[in-house]
C-alpha positions as CSV (number, residue, x, y, z in Angstrom):
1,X,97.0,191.7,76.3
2,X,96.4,191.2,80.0
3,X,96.4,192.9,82.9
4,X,98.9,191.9,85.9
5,X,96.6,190.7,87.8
6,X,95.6,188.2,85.0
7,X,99.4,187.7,84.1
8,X,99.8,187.0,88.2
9,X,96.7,184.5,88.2
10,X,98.4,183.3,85.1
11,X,101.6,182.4,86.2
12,X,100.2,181.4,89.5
13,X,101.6,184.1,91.5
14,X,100.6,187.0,93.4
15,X,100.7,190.5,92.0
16,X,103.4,191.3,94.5
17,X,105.6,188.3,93.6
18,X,105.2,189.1,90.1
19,X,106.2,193.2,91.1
20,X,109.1,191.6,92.9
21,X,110.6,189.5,90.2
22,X,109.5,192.2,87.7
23,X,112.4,194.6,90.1
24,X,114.8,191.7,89.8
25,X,114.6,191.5,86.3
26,X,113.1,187.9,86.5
27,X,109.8,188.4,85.3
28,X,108.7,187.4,81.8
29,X,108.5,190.6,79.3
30,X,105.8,193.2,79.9
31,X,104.6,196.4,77.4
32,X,103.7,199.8,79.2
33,X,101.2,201.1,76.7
34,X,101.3,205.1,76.3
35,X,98.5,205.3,78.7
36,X,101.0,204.0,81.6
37,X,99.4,201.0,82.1
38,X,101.5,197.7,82.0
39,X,100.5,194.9,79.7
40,X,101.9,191.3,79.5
41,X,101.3,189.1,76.2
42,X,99.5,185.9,77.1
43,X,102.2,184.5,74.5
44,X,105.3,185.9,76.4
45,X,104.1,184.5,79.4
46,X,103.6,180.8,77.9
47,X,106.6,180.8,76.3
48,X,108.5,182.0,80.2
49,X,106.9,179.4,81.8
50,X,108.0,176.9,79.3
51,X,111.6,178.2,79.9
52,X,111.2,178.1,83.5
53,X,110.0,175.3,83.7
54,X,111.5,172.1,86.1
55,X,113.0,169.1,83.7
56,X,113.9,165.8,84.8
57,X,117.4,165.3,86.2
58,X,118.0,168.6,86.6
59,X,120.7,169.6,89.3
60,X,120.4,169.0,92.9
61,X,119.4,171.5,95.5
62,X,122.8,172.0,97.2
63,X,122.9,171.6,100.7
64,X,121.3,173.7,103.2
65,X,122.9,176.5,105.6
């Protein structure tokens, strides 16, 4: 299990980004082991980046402003 700093390097954020979408609800699924501290499965976060990621003729950014 990793740490979230090595989820964060992982998914190529920063911890705080990753703390931020983890608030929002956005971040992939983390464990908090009975010690407290919060785990991420290198699996889990594979499998969120898969789902998140971009595809090919997806929709268009709408229009700024």
């Amino acid at each position: 299990m990793l740490t979230k700093r090595e989820a964060a390097k992982l998914l190529g954020v920063s911890t705080s980004t990753l703390d931020r979408m983890r608030r929002a609800g956005t971040a992939p699924p983390s464990t908090r082991l009975p010690s407290g501290h919060l785990r991420f499965r290198k699996g889990d976060l594979r499998a969120w980046l898969t789902e998140h990621r971009e595809r090919p003729g997806g929709p268009e950014p709408g229009p700024a402003g």
